[in-house]
C-alpha positions as CSV (number, residue, x, y, z in Angstrom):
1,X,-20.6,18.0,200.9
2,X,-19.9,14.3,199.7
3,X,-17.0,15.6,197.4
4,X,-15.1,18.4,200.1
5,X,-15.6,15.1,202.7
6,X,-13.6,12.8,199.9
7,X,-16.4,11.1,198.9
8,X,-16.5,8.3,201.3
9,X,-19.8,6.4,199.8
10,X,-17.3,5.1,196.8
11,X,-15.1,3.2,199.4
12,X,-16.7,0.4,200.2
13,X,-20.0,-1.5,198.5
14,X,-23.6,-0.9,199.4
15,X,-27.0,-2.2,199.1
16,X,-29.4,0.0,199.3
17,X,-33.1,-0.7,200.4
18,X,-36.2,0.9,200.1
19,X,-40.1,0.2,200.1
20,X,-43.4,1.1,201.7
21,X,-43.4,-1.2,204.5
22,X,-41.0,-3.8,205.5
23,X,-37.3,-2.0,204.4
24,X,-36.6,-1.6,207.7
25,X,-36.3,-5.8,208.9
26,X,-35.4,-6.3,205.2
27,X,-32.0,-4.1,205.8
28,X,-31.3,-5.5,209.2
29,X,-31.4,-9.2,208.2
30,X,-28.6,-8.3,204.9
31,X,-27.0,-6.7,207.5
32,X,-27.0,-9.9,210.5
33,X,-26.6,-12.3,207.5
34,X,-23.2,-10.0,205.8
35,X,-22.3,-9.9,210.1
36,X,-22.6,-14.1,210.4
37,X,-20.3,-14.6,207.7
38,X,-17.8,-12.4,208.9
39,X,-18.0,-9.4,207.3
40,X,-17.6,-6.2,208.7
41,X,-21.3,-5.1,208.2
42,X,-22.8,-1.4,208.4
43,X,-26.4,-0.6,208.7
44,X,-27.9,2.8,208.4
45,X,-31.5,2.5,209.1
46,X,-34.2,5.4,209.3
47,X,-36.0,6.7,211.5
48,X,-34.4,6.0,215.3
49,X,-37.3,5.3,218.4
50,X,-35.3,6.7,221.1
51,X,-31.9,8.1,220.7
52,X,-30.3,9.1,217.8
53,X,-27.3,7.1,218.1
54,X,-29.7,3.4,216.7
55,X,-29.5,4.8,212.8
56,X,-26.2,4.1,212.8
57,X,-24.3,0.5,213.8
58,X,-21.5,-1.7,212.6
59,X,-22.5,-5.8,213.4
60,X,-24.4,-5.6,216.4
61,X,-23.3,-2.5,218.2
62,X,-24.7,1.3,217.7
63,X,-22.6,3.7,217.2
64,X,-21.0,5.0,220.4
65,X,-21.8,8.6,221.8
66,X,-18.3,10.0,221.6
67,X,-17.7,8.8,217.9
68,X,-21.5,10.6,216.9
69,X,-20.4,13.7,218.4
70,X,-17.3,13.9,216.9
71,X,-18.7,13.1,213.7
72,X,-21.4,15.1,213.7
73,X,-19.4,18.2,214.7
74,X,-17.1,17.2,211.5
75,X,-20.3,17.5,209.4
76,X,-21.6,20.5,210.5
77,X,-18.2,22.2,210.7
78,X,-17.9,21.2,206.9
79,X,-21.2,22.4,205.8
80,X,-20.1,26.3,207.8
81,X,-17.2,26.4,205.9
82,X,-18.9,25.5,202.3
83,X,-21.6,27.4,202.4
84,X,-22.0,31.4,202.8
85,X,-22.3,32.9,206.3
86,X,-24.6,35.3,204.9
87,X,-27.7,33.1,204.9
88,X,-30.3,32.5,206.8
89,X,-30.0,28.8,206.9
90,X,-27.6,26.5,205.5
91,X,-28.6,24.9,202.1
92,X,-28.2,21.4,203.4
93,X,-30.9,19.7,205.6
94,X,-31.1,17.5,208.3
95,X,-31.8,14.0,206.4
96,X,-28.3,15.1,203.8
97,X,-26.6,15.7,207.5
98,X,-27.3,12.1,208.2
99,X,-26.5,10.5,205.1
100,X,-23.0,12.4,204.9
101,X,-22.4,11.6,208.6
102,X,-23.1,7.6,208.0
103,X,-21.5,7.2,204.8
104,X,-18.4,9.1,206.3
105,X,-18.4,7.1,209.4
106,X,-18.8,4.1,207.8
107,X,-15.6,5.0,205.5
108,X,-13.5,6.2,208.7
109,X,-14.6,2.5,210.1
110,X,-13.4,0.3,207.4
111,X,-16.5,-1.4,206.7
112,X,-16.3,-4.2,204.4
113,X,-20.2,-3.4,202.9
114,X,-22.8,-0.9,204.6
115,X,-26.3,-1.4,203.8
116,X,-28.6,1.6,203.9
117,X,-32.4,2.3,204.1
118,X,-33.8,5.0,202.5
119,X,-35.7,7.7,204.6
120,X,-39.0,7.7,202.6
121,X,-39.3,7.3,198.6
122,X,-36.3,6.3,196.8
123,X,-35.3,8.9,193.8
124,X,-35.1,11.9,195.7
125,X,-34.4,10.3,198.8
126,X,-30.5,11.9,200.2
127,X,-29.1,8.6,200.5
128,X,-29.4,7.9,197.0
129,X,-26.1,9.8,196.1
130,X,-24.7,6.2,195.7
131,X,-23.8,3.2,193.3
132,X,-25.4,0.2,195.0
133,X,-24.0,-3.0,194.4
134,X,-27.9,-4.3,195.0
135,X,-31.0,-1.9,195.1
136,X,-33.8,-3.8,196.6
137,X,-37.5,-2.8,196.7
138,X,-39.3,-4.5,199.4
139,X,-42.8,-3.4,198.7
140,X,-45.3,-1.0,197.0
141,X,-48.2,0.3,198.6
142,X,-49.7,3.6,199.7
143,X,-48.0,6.0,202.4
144,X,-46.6,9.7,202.1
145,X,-48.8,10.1,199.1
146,X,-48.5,14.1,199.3
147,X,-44.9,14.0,198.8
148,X,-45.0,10.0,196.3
149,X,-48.4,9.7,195.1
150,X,-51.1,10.0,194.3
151,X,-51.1,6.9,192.6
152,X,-49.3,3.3,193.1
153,X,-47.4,4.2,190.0
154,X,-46.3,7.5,190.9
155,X,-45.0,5.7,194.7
156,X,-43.0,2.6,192.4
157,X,-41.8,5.4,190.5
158,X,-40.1,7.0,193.3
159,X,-39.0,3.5,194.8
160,X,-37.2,2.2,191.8
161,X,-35.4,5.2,191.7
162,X,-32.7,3.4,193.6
163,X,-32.1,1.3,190.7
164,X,-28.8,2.0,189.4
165,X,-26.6,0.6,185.8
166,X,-24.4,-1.8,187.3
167,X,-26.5,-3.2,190.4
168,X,-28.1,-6.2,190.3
169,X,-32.7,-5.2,191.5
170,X,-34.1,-7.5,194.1
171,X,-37.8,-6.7,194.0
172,X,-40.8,-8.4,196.7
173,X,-43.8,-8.9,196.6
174,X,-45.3,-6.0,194.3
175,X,-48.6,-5.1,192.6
176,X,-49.0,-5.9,189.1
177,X,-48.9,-1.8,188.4
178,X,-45.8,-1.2,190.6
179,X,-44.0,-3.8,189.1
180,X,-44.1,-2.5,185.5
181,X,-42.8,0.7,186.5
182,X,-40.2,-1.1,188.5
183,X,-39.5,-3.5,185.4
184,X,-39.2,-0.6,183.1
185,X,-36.2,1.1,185.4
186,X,-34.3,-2.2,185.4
187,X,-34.5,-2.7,181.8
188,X,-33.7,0.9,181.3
189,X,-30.6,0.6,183.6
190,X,-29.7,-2.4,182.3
191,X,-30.1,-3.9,185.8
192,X,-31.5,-7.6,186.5
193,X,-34.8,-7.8,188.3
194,X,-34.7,-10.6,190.7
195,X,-38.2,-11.3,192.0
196,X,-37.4,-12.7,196.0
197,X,-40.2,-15.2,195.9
198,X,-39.0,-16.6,192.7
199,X,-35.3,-16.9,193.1
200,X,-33.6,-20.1,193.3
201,X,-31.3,-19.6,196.2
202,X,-30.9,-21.4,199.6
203,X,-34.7,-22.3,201.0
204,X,-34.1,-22.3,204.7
205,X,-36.7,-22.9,207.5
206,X,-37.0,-19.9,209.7
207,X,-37.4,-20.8,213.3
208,X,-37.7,-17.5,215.3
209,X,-40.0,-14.9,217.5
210,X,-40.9,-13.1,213.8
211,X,-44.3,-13.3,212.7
212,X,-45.5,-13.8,208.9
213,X,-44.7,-10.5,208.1
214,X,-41.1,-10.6,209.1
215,X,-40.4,-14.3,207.8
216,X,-41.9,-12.0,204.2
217,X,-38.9,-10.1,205.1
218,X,-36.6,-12.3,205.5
219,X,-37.4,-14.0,202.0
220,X,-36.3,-11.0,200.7
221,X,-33.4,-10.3,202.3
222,X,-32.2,-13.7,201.5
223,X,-32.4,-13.6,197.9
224,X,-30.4,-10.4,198.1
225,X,-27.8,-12.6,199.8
226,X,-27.8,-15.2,197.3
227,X,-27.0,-12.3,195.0
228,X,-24.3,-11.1,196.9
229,X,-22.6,-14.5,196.8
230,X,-22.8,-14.3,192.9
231,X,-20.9,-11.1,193.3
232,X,-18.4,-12.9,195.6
233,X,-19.2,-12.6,199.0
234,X,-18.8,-15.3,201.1
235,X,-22.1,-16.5,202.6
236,X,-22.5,-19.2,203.8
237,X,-26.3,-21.3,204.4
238,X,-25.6,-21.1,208.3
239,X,-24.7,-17.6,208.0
240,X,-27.8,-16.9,206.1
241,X,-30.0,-18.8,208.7
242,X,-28.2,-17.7,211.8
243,X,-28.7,-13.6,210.1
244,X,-32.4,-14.4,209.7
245,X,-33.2,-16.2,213.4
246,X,-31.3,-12.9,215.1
247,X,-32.0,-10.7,213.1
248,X,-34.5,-7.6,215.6
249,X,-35.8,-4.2,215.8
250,X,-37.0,-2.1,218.2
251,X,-40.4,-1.3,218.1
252,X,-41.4,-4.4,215.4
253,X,-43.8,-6.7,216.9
254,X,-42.1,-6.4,220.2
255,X,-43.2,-7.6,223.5
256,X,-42.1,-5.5,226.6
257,X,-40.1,-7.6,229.0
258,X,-41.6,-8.8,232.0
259,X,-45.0,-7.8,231.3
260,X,-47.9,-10.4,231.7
261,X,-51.4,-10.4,232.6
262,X,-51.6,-8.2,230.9
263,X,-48.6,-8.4,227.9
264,X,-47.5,-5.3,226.5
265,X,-46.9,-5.8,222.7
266,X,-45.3,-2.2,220.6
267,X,-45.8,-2.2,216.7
268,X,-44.7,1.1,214.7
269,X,-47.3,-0.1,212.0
270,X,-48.1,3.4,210.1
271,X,-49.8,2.9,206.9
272,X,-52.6,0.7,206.1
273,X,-50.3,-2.6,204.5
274,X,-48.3,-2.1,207.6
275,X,-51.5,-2.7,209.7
276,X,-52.7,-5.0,207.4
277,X,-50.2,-7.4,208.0
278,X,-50.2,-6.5,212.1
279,X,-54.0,-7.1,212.1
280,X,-53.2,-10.6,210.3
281,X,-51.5,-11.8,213.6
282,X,-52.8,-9.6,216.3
283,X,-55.2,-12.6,217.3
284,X,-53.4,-15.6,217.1
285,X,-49.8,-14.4,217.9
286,X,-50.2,-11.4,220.2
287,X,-53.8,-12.4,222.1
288,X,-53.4,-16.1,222.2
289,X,-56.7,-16.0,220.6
290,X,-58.2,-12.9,222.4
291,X,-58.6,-9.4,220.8
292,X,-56.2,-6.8,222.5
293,X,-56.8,-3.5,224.0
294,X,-55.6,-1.3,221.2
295,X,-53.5,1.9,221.8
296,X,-53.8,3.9,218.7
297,X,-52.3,7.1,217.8
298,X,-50.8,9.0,214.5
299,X,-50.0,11.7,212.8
300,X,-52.6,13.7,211.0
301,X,-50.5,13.0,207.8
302,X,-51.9,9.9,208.1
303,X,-54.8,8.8,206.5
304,X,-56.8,7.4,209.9
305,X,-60.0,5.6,207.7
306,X,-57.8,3.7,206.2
307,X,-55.9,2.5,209.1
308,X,-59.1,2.2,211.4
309,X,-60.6,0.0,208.9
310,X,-57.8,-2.9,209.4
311,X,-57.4,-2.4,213.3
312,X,-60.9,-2.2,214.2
313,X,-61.6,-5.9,213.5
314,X,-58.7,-7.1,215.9
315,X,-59.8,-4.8,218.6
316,X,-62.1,-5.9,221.9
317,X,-61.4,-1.9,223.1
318,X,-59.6,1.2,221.5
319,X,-57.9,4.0,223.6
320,X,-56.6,6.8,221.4
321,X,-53.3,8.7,222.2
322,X,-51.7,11.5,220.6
323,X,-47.7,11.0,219.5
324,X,-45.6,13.6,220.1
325,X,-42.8,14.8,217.6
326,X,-40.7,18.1,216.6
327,X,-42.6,19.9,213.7
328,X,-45.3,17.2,213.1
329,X,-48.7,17.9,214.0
330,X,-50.3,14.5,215.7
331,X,-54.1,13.7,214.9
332,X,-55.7,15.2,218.3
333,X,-56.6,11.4,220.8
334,X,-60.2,13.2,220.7
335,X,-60.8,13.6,216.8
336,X,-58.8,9.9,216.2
337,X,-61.8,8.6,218.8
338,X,-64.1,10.3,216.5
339,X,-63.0,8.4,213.5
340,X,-63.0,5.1,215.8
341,X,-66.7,5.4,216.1
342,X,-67.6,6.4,212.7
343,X,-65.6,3.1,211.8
344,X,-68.5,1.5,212.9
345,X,-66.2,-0.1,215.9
346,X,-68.6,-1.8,218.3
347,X,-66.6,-1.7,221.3
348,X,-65.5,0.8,224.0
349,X,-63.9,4.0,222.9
350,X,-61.2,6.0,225.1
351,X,-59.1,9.3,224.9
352,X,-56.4,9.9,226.5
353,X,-54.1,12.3,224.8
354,X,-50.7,11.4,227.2
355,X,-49.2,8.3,225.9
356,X,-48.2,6.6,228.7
357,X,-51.2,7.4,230.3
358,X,-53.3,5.8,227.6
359,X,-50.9,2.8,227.8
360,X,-51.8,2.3,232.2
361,X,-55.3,3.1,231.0
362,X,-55.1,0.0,228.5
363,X,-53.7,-2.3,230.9
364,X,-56.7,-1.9,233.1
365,X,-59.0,-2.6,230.6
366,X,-56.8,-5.6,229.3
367,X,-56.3,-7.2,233.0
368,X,-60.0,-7.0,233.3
369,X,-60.6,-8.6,230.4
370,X,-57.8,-11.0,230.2
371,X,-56.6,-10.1,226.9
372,X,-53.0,-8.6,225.6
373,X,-52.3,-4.6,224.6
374,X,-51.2,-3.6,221.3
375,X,-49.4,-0.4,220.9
376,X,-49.7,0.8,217.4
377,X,-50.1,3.7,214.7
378,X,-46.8,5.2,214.6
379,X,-43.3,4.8,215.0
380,X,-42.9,8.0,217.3
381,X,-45.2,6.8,219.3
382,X,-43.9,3.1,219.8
383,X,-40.6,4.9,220.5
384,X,-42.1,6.9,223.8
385,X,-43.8,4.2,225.1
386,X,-40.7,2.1,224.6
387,X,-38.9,4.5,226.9
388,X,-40.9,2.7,230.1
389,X,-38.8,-0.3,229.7
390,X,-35.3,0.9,227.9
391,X,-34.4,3.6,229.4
392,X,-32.0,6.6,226.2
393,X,-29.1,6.5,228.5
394,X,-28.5,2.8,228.2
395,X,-29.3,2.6,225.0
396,X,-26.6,5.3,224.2
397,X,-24.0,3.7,226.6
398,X,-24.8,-0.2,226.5
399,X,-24.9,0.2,222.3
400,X,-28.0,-1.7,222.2
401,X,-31.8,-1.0,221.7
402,X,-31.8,-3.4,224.5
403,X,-30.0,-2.5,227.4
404,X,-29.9,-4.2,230.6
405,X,-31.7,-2.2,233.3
406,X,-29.0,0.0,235.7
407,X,-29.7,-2.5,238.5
408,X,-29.4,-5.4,236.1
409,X,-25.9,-3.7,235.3
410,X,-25.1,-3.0,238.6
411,X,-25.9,-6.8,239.8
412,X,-23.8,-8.5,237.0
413,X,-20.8,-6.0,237.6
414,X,-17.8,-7.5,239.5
């Protein structure tokens, strides 16, 4: 497909990211950092919330709804003409439709750099039909094992797949196991390994809304920075700072605008170092001190112990919800309460399969209580209850995961 398109991924650089938790912030701050220097910056990040249009964006605005059509007609009008009538279904899937879509859009949009975050893995991942300037590993931990594990070897062994002769590897913080693996590609490739907490590029204090977690990101992403200004991009320290302060994304630690008494905080956390690190600040930063009413819900992919085990502890109630997605089964809200109180959680269990239901059933419970709700266990789900607050259709025509409200718009229009 690449090849019949002109192989657009070979006209401009990339750095490609990948990890267990954490690529997703890590790619957006390269990206705001490569934007506040002036460069004409793509991101491709995976998976979208809401609307499909927020994988795709060049500096701060998403791709616009008449340019994804048109490009994704081009792509599938392509793939008819390569492939033989006669099947069934065309040998090319939905995740190799994106990459050839945002690799050719990126090329049709002159971008001076694009950085791209893989879908899950690394090796056999469809974005990784590239050369990356800078392959970065954010993290190592457990999540997809049926399709990376079992092991933490076998999941870095997938992850530094990415690592390519001629790149420059920017590694975070990894497991002692993870890390050989990782250092084994590098040296194989002839690639350095650049550990983020060790490099010796700019130290900047990071002053923003981002928890722990993210500031962990950040380090990260700034190290790849100080590699791409060896390779002769132009960054500057206030570009670095100002890309680090804005960098956001939807559905990270985010708190729903205008709610209070109780606040409404989302968090797409779906594996258990992604709710590790939540859990870490779901006290202090989110309750001001007092446990939140927890809305859990996941796929049954997930492994729910395991997740339970780190929310439980930050939780004064639990409601359970069930996410819903095409052609992925969610845990049922009444077996996820199940595995709540065989957790050995001492407070009050709830079920309530409808998502935004559980979410106005949580905010009872919190007013009552005077603590915070947390929205958590999975990205799908984040991205429905998101909808009560950003509407698709702005998001789609305003270019932003946060669009003004229509009678915001209206009000401000002349």
């Amino acid at each position: 497909m690449l090849k019949a398109v002109g192989n657009p991924q070979d006209r401009y650089p990339v750095v490609h990211v990948t990890g267990t938790s954490g690529k997703g912030s890590t790619a957006a701050s390269v990206a705001s950092m490569l934007t506040a220097a002036g460069y004409r910056a793509g991101l491709h990040t995976s998976p979208y919330l809401q609307v499909a249009t927020e994988k795709l964006q060049i500096g701060p605005h998403l791709i616009d709804a008449g340019s994804f059509a048109h490009m994704a007609a081009r792509v599938l009008g392509t793939a008819a003409h390569l492939f033989p009538l006669e099947k069934a279904e065309l040998p090319f899937s939905y995740a190799e439709a994106w990459s050839v879509l945002g690799y050719w859009w990126f090329a049709d949009r002159d971008v001076d750099v694009a950085v791209v975050e893989v879908g899950a893995g690394g090796r056999f991942d469809p974005t990784n039909v590239i050369d990356p300037i800078v392959s970065v590993i954010t993290s190592v931990g457990f999540d997809h094992r049926v399709t990376l594990g079992p092991g933490i070897t076998d999941i870095a062994w997938h992850k530094a797949g990415i690592i390519k002769p001629g790149a420059t590897a920017v590694v975070g913080e990894l497991p002692d196991a993870a890390l050989a693996v990782v250092s084994k590609e590098a040296q194989s490739a002839s690639v350095d390994l650049i550990q983020a907490y060790h490099h010796e590029g700019p130290r900047l204090s990071f002053s923003s809304s981002a928890g722990g977690f993210q500031e962990r990101n950040a380090e990260v992403a700034t190290a790849v920075a100080s590699v791409l200004m060896r390779l002769g991009f132009k960054i500057s320290d206030a570009a670095i700072a100002e890309g680090r302060i804005s960098t956001r994304l939807p559905g990270r630690l985010e708190r729903m605008p205008g709610t209070a008494k109780p606040a409404i905080w989302i968090d797409g956390a779906h594996n258990e170092d992604k709710v590790a690190a939540l859990a870490a600040e779901a006290v202090d930063r989110i309750g001001g001190g007092a446990l939140p009413v927890i809305v859990v819900g996941m796929l049954s992919s997930k492994d729910a112990s395991g997740i339970l085990a780190k929310l439980a502890p930050v939780a004064s109630s639990i409601v359970t919800t069930e996410p819903s997605v095409s052609g992925r089964d969610p845990l049922a809200a009444q077996e996820l309460a199940g595995a709540v109180a065989a957790s050995g959680f001492a407070g009050a269990v709830h079920s309530e399969p409808n998502p935004d239901a559980a979410v106005r059933f949580a905010e009872v419970i919190a007013k009552r209580e005077g603590a915070p709700v947390l929205v958590t266990g999975s990205m799908y789900l984040t991205g429905q209850v998101r909808r009560r607050w950003f509407r698709d259709p702005d998001i789609v025509v305003q270019r932003t995961p946060w669009p003004a409200s229509t009678e915001e718009s209206n009000l401000r229009s002349p």
